[in-house]
C-alpha positions in Angstrom: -58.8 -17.7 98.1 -57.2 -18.8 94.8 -59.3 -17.2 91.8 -59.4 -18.7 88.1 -56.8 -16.3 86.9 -54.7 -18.0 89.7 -55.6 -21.3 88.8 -54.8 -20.9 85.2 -51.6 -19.3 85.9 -50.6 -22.1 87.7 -50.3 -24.3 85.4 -47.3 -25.7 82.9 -47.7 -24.5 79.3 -48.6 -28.5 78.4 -51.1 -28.4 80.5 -52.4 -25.2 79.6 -52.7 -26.5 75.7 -54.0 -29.8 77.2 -56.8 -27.6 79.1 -57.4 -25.2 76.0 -57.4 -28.5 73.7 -59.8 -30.2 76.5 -62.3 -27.2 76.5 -62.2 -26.7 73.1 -63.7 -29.7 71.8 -65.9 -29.7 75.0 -67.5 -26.7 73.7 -68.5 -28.2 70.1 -70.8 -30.0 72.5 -72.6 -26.5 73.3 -72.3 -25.8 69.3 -74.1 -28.8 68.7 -77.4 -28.4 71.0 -77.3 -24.9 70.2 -76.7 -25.1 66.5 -79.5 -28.1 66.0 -81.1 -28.8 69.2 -82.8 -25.4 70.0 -84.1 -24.8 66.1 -85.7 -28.1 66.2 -87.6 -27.3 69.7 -89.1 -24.5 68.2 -90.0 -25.7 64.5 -91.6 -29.2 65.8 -92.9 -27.8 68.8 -92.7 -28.8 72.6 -94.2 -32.2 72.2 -91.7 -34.0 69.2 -89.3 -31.1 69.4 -88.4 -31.6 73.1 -88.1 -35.3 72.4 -85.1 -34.9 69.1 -84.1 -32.0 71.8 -83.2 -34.7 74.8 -81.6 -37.0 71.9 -79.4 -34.3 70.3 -78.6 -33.6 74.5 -77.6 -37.0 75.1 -75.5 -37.3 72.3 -73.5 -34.0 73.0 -73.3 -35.3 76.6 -71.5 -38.7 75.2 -69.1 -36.6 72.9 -68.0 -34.7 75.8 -67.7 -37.8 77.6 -66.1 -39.1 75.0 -63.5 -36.3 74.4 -62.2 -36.9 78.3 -61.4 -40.4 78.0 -59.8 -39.8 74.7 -57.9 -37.4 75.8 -56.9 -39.3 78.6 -55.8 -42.0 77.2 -53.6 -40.4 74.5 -52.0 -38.9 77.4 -51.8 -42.7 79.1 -53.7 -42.3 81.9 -56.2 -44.8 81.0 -57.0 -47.4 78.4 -58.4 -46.6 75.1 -62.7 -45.9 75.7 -63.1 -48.9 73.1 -66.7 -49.4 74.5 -67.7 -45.9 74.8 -66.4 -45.3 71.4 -69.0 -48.0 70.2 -71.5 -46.3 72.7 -70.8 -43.0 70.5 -71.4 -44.7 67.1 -74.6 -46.2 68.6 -76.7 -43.0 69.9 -75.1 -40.9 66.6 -76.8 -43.4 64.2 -79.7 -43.4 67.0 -80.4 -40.0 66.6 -79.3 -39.6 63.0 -82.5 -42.3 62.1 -85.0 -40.9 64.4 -84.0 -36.3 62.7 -84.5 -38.5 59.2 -87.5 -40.1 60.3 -88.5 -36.7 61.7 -87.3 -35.2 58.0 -89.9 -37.7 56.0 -92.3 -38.5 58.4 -93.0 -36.2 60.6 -94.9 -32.8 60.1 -95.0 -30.9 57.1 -93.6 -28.0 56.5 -89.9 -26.6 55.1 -89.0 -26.0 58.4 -89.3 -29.1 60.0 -87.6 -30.9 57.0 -84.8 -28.2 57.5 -84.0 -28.6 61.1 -84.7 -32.3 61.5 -82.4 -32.7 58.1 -79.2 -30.5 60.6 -79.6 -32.8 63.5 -79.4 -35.9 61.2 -76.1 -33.9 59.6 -74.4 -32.5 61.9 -74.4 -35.4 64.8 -73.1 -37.7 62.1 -70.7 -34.9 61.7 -69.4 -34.5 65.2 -70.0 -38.1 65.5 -67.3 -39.0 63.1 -64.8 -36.4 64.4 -65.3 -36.9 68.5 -64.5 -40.8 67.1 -61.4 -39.9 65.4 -59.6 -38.6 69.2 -59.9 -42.4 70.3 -58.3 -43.8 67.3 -54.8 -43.8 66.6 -54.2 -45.1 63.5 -54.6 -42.6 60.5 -56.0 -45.7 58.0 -58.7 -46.2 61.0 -59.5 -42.7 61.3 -60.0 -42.5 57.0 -62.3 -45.4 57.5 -64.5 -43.8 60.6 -65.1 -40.9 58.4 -65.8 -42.6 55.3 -68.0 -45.4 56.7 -70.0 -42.2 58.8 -70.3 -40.9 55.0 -71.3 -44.1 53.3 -73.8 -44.7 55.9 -75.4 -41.1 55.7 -75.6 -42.2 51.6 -77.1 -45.7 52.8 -79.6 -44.4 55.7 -80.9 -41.5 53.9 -82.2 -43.4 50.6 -84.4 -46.3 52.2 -85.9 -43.4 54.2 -87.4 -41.6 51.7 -84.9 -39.3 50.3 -84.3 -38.9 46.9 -80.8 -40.2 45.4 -79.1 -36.7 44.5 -80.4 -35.6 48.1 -78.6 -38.4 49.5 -76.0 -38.0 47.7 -75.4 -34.6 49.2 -76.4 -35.6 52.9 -73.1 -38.5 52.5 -70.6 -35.7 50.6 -71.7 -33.1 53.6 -70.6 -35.6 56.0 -67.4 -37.1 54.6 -66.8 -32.9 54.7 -67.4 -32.0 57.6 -66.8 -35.1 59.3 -63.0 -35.2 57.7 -62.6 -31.4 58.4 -63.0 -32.6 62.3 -61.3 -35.3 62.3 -58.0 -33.7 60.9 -58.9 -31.2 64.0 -58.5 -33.7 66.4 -55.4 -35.6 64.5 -53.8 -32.3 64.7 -55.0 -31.5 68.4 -53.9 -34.6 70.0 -50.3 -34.4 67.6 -49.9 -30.8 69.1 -50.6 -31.4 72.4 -48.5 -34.4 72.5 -45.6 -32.7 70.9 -46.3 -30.0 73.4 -45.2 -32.4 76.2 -42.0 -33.9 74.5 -40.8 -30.6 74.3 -41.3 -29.8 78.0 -40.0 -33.2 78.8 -37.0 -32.5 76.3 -36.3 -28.8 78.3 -36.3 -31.0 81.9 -33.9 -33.8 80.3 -31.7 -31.2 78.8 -31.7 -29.3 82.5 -30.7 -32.7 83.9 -28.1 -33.7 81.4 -26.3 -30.9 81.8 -25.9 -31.4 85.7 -24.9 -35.2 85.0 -22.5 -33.7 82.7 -21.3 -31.9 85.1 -21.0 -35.0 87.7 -19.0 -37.5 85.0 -16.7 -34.4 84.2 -15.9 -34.1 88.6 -15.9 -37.9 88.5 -13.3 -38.3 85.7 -11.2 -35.5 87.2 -11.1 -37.2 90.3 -10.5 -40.1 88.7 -7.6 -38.8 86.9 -6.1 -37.8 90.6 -6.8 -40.6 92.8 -6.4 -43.8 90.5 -2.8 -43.4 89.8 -1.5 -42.0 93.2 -3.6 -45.1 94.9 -1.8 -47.5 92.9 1.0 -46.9 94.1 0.2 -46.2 97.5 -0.8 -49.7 97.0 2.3 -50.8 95.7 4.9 -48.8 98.6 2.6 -50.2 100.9 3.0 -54.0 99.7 6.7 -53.5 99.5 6.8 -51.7 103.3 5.3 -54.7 104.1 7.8 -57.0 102.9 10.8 -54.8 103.9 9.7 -54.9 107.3 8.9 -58.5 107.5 12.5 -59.0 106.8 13.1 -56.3 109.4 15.0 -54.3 106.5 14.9 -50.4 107.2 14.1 -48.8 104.0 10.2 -50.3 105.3 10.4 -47.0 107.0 11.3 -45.2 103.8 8.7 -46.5 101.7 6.2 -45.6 104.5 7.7 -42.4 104.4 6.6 -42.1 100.5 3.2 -43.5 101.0 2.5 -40.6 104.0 4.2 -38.0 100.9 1.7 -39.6 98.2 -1.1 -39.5 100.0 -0.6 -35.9 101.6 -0.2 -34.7 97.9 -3.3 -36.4 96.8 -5.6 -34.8 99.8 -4.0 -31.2 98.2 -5.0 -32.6 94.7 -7.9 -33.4 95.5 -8.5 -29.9 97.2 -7.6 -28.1 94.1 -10.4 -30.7 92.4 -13.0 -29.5 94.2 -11.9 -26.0 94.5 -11.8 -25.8 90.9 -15.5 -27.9 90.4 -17.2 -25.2 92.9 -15.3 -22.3 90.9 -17.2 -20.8 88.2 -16.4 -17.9 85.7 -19.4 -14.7 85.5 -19.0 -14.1 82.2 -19.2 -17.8 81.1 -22.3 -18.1 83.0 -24.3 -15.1 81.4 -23.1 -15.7 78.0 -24.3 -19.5 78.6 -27.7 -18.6 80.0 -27.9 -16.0 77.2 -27.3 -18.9 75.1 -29.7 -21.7 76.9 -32.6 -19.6 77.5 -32.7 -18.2 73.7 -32.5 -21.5 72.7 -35.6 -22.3 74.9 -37.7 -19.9 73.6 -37.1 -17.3 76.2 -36.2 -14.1 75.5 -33.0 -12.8 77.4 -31.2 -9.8 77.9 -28.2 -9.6 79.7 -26.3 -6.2 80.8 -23.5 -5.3 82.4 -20.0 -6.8 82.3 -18.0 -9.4 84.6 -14.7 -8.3 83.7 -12.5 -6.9 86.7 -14.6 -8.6 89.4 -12.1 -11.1 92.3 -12.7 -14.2 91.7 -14.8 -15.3 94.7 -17.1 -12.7 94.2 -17.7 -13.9 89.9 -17.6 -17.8 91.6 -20.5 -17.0 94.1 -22.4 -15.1 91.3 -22.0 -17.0 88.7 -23.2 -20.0 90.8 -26.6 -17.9 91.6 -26.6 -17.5 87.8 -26.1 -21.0 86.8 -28.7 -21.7 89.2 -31.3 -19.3 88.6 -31.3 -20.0 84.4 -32.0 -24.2 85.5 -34.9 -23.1 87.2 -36.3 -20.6 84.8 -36.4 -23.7 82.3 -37.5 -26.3 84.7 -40.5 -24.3 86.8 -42.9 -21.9 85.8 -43.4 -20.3 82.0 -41.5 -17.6 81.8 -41.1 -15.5 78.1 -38.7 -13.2 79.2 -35.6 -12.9 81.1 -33.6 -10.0 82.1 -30.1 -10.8 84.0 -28.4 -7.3 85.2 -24.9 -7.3 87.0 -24.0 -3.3 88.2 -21.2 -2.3 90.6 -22.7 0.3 92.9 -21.1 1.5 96.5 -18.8 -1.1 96.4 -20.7 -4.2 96.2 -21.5 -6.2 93.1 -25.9 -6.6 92.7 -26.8 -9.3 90.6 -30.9 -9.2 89.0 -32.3 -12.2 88.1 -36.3 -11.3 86.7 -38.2 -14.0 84.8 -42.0 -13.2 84.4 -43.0 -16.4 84.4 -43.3 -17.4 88.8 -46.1 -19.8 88.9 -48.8 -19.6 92.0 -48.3 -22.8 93.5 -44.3 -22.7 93.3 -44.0 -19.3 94.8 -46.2 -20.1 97.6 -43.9 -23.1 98.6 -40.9 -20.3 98.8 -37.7 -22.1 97.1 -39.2 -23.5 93.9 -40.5 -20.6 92.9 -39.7 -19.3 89.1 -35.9 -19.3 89.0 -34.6 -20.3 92.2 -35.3 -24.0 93.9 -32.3 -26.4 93.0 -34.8 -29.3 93.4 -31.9 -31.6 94.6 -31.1 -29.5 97.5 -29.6 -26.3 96.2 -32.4 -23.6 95.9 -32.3 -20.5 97.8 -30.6 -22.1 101.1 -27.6 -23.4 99.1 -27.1 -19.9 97.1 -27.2 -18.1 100.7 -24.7 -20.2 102.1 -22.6 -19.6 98.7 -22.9 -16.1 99.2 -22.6 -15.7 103.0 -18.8 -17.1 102.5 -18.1 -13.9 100.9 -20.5 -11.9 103.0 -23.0 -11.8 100.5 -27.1 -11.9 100.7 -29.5 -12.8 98.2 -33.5 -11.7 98.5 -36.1 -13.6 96.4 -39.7 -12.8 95.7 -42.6 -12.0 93.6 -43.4 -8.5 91.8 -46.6 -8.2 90.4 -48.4 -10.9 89.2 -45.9 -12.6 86.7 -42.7 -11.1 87.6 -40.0 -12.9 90.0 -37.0 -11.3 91.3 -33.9 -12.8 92.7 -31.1 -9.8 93.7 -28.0 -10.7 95.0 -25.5 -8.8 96.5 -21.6 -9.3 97.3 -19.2 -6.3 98.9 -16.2 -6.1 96.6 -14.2 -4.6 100.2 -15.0 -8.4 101.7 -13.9 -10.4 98.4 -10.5 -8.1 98.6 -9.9 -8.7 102.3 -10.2 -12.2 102.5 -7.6 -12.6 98.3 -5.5 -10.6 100.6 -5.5 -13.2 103.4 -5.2 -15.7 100.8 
């Protein structure tokens, strides 16, 4: 069974502010009933108290409301809540009338004029603010809180109130109202730039490997384009010659089976040279990425001295494993360790940021699934052509370890060969 500590850990870092964000303004809905609705209940009694109890209720239930279709649609996954919006602004001044009516009509006492004057208050106040997440422009969100204000001012002096004391009731809720409203501006601007940044990390992650791509493609490029032309060109004049039934045809053809034979070899030394990759490049560069990211990363141990397919294989598993650190899970730290122990070269890879779902798929999880077909089967097959293995797996509840191991007798044997 998956716990809440599991489901929580689970999730991306934007959706864990989204969550915090969500819950957050969720719970002024508790603030509100508890802060206003229960004094009322017992000042005005079960009969009238219970009634301005269900109101204040029903308006915390269409904040909350509220505050998930907000949120949902400055996330676009709806349209703006125009209707419930208005639906908000209704039931606040609903409720607000009835505490004032309450305040100057109702039973005496210092009591009753003090909690029925916080519920007429305080749902203007979280009336204004809850608005403010469905609005996006900041000239809008000025005029929600000052028309909430001017109509405390307005309400409060037909009703009975005295001028200084509605005065006070509209300057408390301009307050209070604009206090929570610059919450929510700055929630939703957070939690939006929250997500850019993740987004930012993936298109980074995927810019480097197209990068990558246009550097093999201009490389090949390079090779094929001119030895094709004049394949092309021998082969046009073969062609001719042997139309005429001259016999340098057979020397031109000899050329184009030369040219072409050299391009297969150039093209070998292309791709031998793409799937290459230099250790100490590699650590310094994920060194480099991940502190960039936000990560904290500690590399020991040197590359220097290792053969060359041994520092290829590895610093492909490096290369790989830093991708994945950015693009899955939330990891903080990162420690990369390369050691030379009974002849064989162990590379450590531990992130402490392996999130549930990933890990229990087995190839996405923390800082080792490609996504585009790489992941752990790709690394094995690296490292099994220089007798190599590579072990992946959780430790603990946050930690994920990736250890990968390549025999420096193997790597010598087969440069020997070479």
């Amino acid at each position: 069974m998956r716990g809440p500590g599991t489901w929580w850990r689970g999730k991306s870092t934007p959706e864990k502010v989204e969550t915090y964000t969500r819950w957050s303004f969720h719970f002024f809905a508790v603030i509100e009933i508890m802060a206003v609705g229960l004094p009322v209940t017992g000042e005005l009694g079960l009969a009238l108290g219970a009634w301005l109890m269900l109101l204040v209720c029903a308006h915390a239930a269409v904040c909350a409301l509220t505050v998930s279709r907000a949120l949902d649609w400055v996330r676009g996954r709806r349209e703006q809540p125009v209707r419930l919006l208005w639906a908000l602004g209704a039931v606040t001044l609903a409720v607000a009338v009835t505490a004032l009516v309450v305040a100057e009509h109702g039973p005496d006492g210092d009591g009753v004029d003090s909690a029925a004057g916080g519920v007429f208050g305080v749902v203007l106040i979280f009336g204004a603010g809850i608005i403010a997440l469905g609005v996006r422009n900041r000239r809008r969100v000025y005029a929600v809180v000052a028309g909430f204000a001017a109509g405390a001012g307005v309400v409060a002096f037909p009703l009975g109130q005295p001028a200084p004391a509605a005065l006070v009731s509209a300057l408390a809720v301009l307050l209070g109202g604009g206090f929570l409203a610059f919450s929510a501006i700055f929630s939703v601007w957070l939690l939006n730039a929250v997500y850019e940044l993740d987004e930012a990390r993936e298109t980074r992650a995927r810019l480097a490997v197209a990068e990558e791509r246009l550097r093999f493609g201009r490389d090949l490029h390079d090779v094929m384009g001119r030895n094709l032309a004049v394949i092309a060109l021998k082969s046009e004049l073969a062609v001719q010659l042997a139309r005429r039934e001259r016999p340098e045809a057979v020397e031109q053809m000899i050329e184009v089976q030369r040219i072409a034979q050299e391009s297969q070899r150039e093209v070998r030394d292309v791709v031998r040279g793409y799937r290459e990759a230099d250790l100490g490049v590699e650590l310094a560069g994920a060194q480099g990425v991940l502190t960039a990211a936000g990560i904290e990363c500690e590399v020991t141990g040197e590359a220097a001295g290792l053969p060359a397919e041994v520092q290829s294989a590895l610093a492909w598993v490096v290369r790989e494993a830093t991708t994945n650190v950015l693009r899955h899970g939330d990891a903080g730290r990162c420690v990369v360790g390369v050691r030379v122990t009974e002849g064989r070269v162990v590379l450590t890879v531990e992130n402490d940021g392996a999130a549930a779902e990933t890990v229990e798929n087995d190839g996405a999880a923390g800082a080792c699934d490609g996504g585009g077909g790489s992941g752990l089967a790709g690394l094995r097959e690296r490292l099994a052509a220089v007798d190599g293995t590579l072990e992946a797996g959780r430790i603990g509840e946050r930690m994920f370890r990736l250890v990968a191991e390549v025999p420096l007798a193997g790597a010598g044997v087969r440069e020997a060969a070479v």
